[in-house]
Structures are given as structure tokens and as C-alpha cells.
C-alpha positions in Angstrom: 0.0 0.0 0.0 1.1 3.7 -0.8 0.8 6.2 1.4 0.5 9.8 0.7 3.9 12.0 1.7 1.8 13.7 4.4 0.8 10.7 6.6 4.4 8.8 6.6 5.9 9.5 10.0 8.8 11.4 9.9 11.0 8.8 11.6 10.3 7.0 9.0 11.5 9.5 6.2 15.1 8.8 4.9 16.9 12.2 4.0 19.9 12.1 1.8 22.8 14.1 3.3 26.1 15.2 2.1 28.8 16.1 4.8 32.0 17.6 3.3 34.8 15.9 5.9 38.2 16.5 6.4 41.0 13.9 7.4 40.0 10.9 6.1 43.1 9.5 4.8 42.6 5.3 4.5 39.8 2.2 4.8 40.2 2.6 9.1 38.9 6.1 8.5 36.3 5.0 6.2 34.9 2.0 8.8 35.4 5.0 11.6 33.2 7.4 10.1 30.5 4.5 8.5 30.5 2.8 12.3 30.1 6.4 14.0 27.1 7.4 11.7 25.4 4.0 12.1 25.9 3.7 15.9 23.3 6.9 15.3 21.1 5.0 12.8 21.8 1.2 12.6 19.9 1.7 8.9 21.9 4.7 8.1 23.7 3.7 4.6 26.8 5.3 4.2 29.2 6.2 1.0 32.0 7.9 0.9 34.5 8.9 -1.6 37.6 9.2 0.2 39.6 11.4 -2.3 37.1 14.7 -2.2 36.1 14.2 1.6 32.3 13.4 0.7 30.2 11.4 2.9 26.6 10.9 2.0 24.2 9.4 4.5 20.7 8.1 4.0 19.3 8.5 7.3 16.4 9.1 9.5 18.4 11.5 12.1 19.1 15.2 12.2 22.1 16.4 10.4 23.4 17.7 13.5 23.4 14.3 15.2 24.7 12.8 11.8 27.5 15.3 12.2 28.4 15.1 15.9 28.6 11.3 15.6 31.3 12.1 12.5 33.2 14.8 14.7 33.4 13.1 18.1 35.5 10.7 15.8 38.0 13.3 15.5 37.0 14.4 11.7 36.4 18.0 11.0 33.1 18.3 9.5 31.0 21.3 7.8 
């Protein structure tokens, strides 16, 4: 069954967010960053491309709790 837009919970609404974040040098940082975004949202998925600091996130949760989670990792994130 579809539901219309307005009556889908907004927990239940995936937002697709792109961090820029610096110091991400190899795979460890990679798994750190994927790990520290999904201990936020277990069905968060994650890509990143490493080489421009670029970290989408499909996810549930706030950008500022997306981002915190990043940071308290030690990344700088904007």
C-alpha cells in the first residue's frame, strides 16, 4: 500500500545528506566514520569517496546528530 507523503511518519522518512569531511586518509577512517554514523542509525547507509572528503548518508536522524557522531570521531566536518 502507498501512502501519501503527508501521513508517513517522519522517523520513518530517509533524507539524503552530504557532509563535506576532512582527514579521512585510508579504509580505518572510512569503517570510523561509516560505524560512527550508524551507531546513530543502525539503517543509516553510508558512501564515501575518500579522495574529495564526501560522505553521503541516508538516514532518519538530524544532520546535527549525523555530524556530531562524524566529529566526536575526530573528523572536521561542515
Amino acid at each position: 500500500m502507498i501512502r501519501p507523503i503527508h501521513s508517513i511518519p517522519m522517523e520513518d522518512m530517509n533524507m539524503n545528506q552530504t557532509f563535506d569531511v576532512k582527514g579521512m586518509t585510508c579504509g580505518h577512517c572510512e569503517r570510523a566514520v561509516t560505524q560512527a554514523v550508524q551507531a546513530v542509525d543502525p539503517a543509516a547507509e553510508v558512501t564515501i569517496d575518500r579522495a574529495t572528503g564526501k560522505v553521503e548518508v541516508q538516514t532518519t536522524q538530524p544532520r546535527e546528530q549525523i555530524a556530531q557522531a562524524i566529529a566526536e570521531e575526530g573528523y572536521a566536518v561542515q
